[in-house]
C-alpha positions as CSV (number, residue, x, y, z in Angstrom):
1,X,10.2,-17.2,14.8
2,X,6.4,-17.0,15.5
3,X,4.2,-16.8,12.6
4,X,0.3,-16.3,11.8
5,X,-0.3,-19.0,8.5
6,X,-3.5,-18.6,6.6
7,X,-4.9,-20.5,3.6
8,X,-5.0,-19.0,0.5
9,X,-8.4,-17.4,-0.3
10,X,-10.0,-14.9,-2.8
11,X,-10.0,-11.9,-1.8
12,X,-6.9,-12.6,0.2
13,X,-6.9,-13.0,3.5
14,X,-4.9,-10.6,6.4
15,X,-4.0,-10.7,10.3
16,X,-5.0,-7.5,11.8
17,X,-5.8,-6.9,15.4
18,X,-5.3,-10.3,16.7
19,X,-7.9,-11.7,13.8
20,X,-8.2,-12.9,10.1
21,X,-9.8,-10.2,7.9
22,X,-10.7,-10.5,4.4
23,X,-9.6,-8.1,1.7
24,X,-12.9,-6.9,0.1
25,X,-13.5,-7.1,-3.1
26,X,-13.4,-3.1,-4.6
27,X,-16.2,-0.8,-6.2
28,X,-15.7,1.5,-8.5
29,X,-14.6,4.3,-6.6
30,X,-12.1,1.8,-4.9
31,X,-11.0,0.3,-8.4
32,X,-10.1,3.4,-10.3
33,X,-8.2,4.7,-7.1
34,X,-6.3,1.6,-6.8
35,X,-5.6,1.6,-10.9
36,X,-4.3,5.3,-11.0
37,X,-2.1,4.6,-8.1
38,X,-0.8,1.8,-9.3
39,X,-0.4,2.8,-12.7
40,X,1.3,6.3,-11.4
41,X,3.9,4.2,-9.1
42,X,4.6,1.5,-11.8
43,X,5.3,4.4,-14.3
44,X,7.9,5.8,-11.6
45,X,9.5,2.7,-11.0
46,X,9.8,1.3,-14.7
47,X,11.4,4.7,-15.3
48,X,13.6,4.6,-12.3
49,X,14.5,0.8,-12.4
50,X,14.1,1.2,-8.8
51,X,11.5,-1.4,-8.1
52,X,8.5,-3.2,-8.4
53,X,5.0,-2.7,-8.1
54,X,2.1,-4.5,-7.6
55,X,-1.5,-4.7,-6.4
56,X,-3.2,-7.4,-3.7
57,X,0.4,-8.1,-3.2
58,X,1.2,-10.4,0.0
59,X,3.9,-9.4,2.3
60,X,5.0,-11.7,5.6
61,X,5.7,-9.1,7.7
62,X,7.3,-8.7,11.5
63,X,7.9,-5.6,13.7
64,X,10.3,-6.3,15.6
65,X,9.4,-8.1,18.7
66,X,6.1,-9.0,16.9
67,X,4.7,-12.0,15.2
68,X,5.0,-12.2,11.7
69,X,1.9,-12.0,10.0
70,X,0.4,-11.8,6.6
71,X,-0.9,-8.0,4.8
72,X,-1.8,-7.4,1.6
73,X,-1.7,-3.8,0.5
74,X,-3.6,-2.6,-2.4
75,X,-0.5,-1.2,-4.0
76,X,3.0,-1.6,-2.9
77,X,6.1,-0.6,-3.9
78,X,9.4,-2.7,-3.0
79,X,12.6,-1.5,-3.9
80,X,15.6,-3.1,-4.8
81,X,17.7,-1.5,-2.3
82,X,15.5,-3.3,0.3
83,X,15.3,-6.5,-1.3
84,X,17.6,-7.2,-3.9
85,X,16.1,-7.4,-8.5
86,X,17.7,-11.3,-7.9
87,X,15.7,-11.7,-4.9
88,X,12.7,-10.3,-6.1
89,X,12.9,-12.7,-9.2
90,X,12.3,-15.6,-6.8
91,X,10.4,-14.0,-4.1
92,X,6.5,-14.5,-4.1
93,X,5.8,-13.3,-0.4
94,X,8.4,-10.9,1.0
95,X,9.6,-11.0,4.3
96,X,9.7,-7.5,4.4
97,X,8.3,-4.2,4.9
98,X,7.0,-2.7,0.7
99,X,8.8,0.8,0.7
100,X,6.0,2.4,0.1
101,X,2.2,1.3,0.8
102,X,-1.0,2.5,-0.7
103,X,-4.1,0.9,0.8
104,X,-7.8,2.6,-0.3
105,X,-10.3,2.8,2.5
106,X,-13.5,0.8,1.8
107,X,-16.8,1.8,3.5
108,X,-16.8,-1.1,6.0
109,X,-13.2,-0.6,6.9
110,X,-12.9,-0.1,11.0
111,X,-10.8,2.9,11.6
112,X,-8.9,0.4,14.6
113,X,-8.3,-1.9,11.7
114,X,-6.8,0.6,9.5
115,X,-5.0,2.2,12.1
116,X,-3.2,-1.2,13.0
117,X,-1.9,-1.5,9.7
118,X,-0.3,1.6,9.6
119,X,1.3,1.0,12.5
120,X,2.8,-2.1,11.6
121,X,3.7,-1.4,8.0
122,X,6.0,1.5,10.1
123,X,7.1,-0.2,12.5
124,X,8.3,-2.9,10.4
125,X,10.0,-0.7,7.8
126,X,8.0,0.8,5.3
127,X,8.7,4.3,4.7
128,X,5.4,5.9,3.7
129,X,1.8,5.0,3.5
130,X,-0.4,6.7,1.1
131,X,-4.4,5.9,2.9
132,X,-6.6,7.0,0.1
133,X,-10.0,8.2,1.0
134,X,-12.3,7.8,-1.8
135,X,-15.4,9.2,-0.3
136,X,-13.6,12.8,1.0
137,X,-11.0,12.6,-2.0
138,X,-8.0,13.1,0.0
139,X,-4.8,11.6,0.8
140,X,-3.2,10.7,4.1
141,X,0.8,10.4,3.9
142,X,2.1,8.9,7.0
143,X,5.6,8.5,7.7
144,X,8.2,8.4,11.1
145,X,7.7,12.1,10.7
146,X,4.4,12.6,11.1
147,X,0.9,12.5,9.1
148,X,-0.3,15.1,6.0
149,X,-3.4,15.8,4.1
150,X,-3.3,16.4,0.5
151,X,-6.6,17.4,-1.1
152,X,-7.2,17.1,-4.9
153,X,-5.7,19.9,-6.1
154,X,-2.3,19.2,-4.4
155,X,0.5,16.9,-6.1
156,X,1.6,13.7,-4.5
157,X,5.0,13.8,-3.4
158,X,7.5,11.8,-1.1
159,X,11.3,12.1,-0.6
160,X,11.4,8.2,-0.2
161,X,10.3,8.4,-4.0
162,X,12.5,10.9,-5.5
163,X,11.0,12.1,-8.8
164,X,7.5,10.0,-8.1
165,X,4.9,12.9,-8.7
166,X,0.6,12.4,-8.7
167,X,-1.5,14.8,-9.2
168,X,-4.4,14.0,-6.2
169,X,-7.3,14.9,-8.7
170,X,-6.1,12.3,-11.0
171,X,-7.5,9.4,-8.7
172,X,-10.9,10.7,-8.3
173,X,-12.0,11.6,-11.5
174,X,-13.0,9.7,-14.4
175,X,-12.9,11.1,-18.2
176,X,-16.4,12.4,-20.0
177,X,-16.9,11.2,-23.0
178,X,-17.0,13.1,-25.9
C-alpha cells in the first residue's frame, strides 16, 4: 500500500492535488458554521446511537487505485455500520471514508482544491458532502447522484441520515441580543 505521511501540525495538515495544504485557521463566519453543523449532526447521532462526530477530524483515506492520503474535514460523521463502536474506541485516524462530510469554504480556498476533495471523499466511500458557503449562505449536497443547492430557507436533509434535519438559516445567523 502507498501512502502520503505528514507530521503533525496545527492547523492540520492535508494532501490535495499532489501537495501538502494547511487547514486554515477559521473566522467567524467559518466558526459558527462549523459549530451549528457540528452541533446539529452530533445531536442526530447521540440520538440515533448511530455514530460519531467530530470536527478537524483526520481520516487516512484511499480511492481505490489511489494513494492513501491524509483529509481532515471540518465535520465528519462516521457510522458504526462503516466502522464498528469497538473500532472506533480505539481508532484515532480512520482508514476510511466519514459517512458524511461537511467542509466550510474559506476565502482563500482554490475551487481545484475543493473540487479534489469532493471527489476523493466519493470515490472513497463517503456518502454525502455538505460544502458550506458562508459568503452566499448556501449549501452544496453532493452525492453518486448528483449535486443540489439549498438556500437558507430550505431544511437540510439526506437519506444517508435518516431523521438528521437543519434548517439552512440556522448556520448563518447569529442571535441579537436583547
Amino acid at each position: 500500500m502507498r501512502e502520503i505521511i505528514l507530521p503533525e501540525a496545527k492547523p492540520a495538515l492535508e494532501w490535495v492535488n499532489d501537495r501538502v495544504l494547511q487547514k486554515v485557521s477559521p473566522k467567524r463566519k467559518h466558526g459558527i458554521a462549523q459549530g451549528r453543523f457540528y452541533t446539529a449532526l452530533d445531536e442526530w447521532a447521540t440520538r440515533m446511537r448511530s455514530g460519531i462526530v467530530c470536527t478537524e477530524w483526520r481520516f487516512r483515506i484511499e480511492p481505490p487505485g489511489e494513494i492513501r492520503r491524509p483529509l481532515v474535514p471540518d465535520v465528519a460523521f462516521l457510522s458504526y455500520q462503516r466502522l464498528p463502536y469497538e473500532i472506533q474506541e480505539i481508532t484515532d485516524e480512520p482508514g476510511v471514508a466519514p459517512d458524511a462530510v461537511v467542509e466550510v469554504l474559506s476565502p482563500d480556498d482554490r475551487q481545484a482544491d475543493v473540487q479534489e476533495k469532493l471527489r476523493v471523499y466519493l470515490a472513497a466511500g463517503a456518502d454525502v458532502i455538505f460544502l458550506v458557503d458562508t459568503e452566499a449562505r448556501l449549501v452544496h449536497v453532493r452525492d453518486a447522484a448528483g449535486e443540489r443547492t439549498l438556500t437558507e430557507r430550505e431544511i437540510l436533509t439526506h437519506p444517508s441520515l435518516p431523521g438528521f434535519n437543519l434548517p439552512i438559516h440556522k448556520l448563518f445567523s447569529i442571535p441579537k441580543p436583547e
